[in-house]
N, C-alpha and C positions, 0 to 999 in steps of 0.2 A: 820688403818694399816692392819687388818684383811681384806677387800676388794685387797687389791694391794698382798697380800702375796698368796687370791686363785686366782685372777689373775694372778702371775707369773707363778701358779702349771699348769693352764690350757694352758698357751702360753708354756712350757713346753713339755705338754703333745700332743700338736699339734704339734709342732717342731718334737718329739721325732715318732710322729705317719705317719708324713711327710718322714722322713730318711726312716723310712721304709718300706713305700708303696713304696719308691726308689731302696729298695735293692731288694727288691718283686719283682717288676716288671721290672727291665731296662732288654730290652732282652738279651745285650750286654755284659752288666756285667754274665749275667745269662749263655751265651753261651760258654761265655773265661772260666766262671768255670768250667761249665763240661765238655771243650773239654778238660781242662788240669787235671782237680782233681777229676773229679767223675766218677765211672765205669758205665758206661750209658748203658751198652750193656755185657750178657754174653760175647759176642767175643771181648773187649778190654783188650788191657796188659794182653794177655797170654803167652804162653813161645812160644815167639815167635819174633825177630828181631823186636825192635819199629822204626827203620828207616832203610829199605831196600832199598833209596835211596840215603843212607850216605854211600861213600866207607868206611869211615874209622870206622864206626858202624858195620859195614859187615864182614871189615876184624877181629875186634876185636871178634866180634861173632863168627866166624870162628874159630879162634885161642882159644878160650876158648871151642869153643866144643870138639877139638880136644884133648884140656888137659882133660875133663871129659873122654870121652870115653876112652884115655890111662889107666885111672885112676879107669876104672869101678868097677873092681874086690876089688878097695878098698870104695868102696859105698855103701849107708846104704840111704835108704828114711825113712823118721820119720814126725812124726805129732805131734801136742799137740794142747790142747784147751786151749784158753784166751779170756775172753771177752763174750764169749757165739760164740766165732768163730773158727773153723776149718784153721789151719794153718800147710804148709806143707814147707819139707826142703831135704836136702840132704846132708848126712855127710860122709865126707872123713876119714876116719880113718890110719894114718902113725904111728900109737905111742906113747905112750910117754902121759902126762896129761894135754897137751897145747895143744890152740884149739883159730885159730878167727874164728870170725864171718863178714862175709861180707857183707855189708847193701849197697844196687844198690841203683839208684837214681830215680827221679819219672819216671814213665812208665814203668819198667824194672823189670824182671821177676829172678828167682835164675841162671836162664841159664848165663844172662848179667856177674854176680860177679864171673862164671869160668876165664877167663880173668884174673882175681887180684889174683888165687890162689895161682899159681909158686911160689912165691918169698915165700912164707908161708910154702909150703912144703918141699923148700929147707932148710927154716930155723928150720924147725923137728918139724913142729905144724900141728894137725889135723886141717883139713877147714868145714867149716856149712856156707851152702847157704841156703838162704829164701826165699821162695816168701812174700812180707810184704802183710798183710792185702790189699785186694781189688787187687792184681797182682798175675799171676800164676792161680794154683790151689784153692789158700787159700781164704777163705770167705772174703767177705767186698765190699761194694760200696765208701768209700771215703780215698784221699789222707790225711792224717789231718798233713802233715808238721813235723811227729816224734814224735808229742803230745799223741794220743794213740797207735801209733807202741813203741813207748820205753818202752810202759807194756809189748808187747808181746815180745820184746827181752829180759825181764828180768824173763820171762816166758820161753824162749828157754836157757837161763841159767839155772837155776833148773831145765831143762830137762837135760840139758849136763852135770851139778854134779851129779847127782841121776843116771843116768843113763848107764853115759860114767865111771865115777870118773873123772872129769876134773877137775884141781887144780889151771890153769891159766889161763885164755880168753883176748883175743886181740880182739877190733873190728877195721873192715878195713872199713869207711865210704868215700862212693860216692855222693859228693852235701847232697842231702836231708838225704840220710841215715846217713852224721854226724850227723846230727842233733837228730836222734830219737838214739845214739851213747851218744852225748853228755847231752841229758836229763835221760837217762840211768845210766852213770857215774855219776850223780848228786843228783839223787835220793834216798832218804834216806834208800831205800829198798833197792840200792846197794851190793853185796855181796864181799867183802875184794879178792876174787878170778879174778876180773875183775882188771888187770893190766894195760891197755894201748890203747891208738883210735891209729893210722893212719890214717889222715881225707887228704880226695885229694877234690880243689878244697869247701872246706866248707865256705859259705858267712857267714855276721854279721846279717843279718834278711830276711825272707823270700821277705818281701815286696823290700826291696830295690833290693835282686838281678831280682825276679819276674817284675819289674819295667824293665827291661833290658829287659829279655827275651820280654815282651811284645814293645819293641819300634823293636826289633829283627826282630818282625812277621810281625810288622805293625800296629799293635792291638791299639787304643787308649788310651791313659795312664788317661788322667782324665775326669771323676771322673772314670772310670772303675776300676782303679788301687784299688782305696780304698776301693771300693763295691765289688771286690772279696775278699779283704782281710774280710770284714765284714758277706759276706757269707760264707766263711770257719768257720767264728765263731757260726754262726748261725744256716747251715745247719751239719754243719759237730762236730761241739762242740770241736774247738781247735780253741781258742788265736794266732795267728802267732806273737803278738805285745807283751804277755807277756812269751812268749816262746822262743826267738830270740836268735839264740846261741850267741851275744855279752855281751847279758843277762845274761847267764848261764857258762861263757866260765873260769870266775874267781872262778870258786868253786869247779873248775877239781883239783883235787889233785893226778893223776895219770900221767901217763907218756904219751905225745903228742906228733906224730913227723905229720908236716903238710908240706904237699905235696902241693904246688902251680905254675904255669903254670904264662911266662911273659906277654900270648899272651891270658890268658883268659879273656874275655870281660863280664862274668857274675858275677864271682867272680873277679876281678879285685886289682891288687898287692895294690893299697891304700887303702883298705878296707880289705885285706886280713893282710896286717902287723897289721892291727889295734886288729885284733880278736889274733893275732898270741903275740902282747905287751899286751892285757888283760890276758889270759892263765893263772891260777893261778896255773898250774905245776911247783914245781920245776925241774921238769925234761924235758924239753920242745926243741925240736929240726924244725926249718923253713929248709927247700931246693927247689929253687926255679929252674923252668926247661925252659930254653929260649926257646922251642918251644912246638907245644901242643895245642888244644884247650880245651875246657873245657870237663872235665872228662876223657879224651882220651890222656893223659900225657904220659902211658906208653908204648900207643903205638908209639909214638914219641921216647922214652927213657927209653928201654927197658932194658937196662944192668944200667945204670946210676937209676931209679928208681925199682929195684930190689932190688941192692944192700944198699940201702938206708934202704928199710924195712929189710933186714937180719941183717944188723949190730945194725941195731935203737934195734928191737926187743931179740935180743941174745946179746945185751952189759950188 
């Protein structure tokens, strides 16, 4: 019996040593990783438009710079350290001890989450933009999917009570940034002052929307698909498979109002009701916007999802 038992450990151990000269080396897998998730180069993802060829990225970029610079005189740049990294932000100050937090989505710098301010301000709440780890200013080489950015936003919480007196926090998550939203809320370190996400556009798991995006580009989905998800885990030290907000989305016991798009093809309405019926809020609001691409809802429906977050957030 003991000959076939260190037989299996060694077929095993071959198997196991195979997968991974795989993930090592496919250049393919290696290349989709770091054009999408790792900061390869001081000059990627700084505050700067990540698609200057997308009108409707331009315009929105636009329109958000414009509400900053209105807005200057009510601005505040602020830092804090987590993690042994330098992370930098920018806070609106209107009044009052309510305050979200805006989490952009991969690629996108604190500049991008001007944009989503308006309806926040209107509704009598100070705003805090980030740049997450590895975007902007702030330190870091990799995307890890909200796995350790959700430290650092609960690290820019204890900034904003200590500092501000902030009594209530909203976060306002785009794609990926629900998600380091939603491991945040979840997390046992959570602080009872965190009320509520507004998540636009948040998929059930990285892999499956990431599956999309790459049929998108053109990119080869197998096996690549699965050897980046194995690389994120490897190089970067985030799980996407056991972090999956479908995962996570049943232990939200705060208030959810989610923001979905008919026409988005990344997060896609049948995968989207599905994460929106797990929700373990009892407080939990869907509104869905017939037109829109992904992320870019409001610039579609810009009076229709405004009002949405004023009424969701001040009911």
């Amino acid at each position: 019996m003991w000959p076939w038992i260190v037989l299996g450990i060694i077929l095993l151990l071959l198997v196991g040593g195979f997968i991974a000269m795989i993930i090592v080396t496919n250049p393919i897998a290696q290349s989709v990783y770091e054009d999408q998730l790792v900061k390869t180069s001081p000059d990627k993802w700084l505050r700067v438009c990540s698609a200057p060829e997308n009108e409707e990225q331009v315009a929105m970029w636009n329109a958000g710079c414009e509400w900053a610079e209105a807005k200057q005189s009510c601005m505040q740049e602020v830092e804090i350290e987590n993690d042994g990294l330098h992370l930098y932000g920018e806070f609106y100050q209107f009044g009052g001890d309510r305050c979200v937090i805006i989490l952009p989505g991969r690629c996108e710098c604190l500049k991008y989450s001007y944009f989503f301010a308006s309806p926040y301000e209107q509704a009598g709440m100070n705003v805090l933009v980030v740049d997450q780890r590895a975007h902007g200013k702030s330190d870091g080489t990799h995307n890890t999917i909200g796995v350790k950015e959700h430290k650092d936003i609960l690290a820019w919480i204890r900034f904003l009570e200590q500092t501000y007196g902030i009594k209530e926090i909203w976060f306002h998550g785009i794609c990926i940034g629900s998600v380091s939203a939603i491991l945040a809320m979840t997390s046992p370190d959570c602080p009872n002052s965190v009320k509520g996400l507004v998540t636009e556009g948040c998929f059930v798991s990285f892999r499956e929307t990431f599956m999309r995006h790459m049929m998108d580009i053109n990119r080869p989905v197998f096996p690549v698909l699965d050897e980046v998800m194995l690389k994120i885990k490897h190089q970067a030290g985030a799980d996407v498979y056991k972090t999956a907000p479908i995962r996570y989305i049943s232990k939200i016991n705060q208030k959810v109002l989610f923001l979905y798009g008919k026409e988005d093809k990344f997060s896609i309405p049948s995968k989207s009701r599905q994460l929106f019926n797990k929700c373990g809020s009892a407080d939990k609001k869907l509104v869905w916007f017939e037109h829109g691409p992904h992320s870019h809802l409001r610039l579609h429906n810009t009076e229709q999802y405004d009002q949405a977050i004023i009424n969701y957030v001040n009911q």
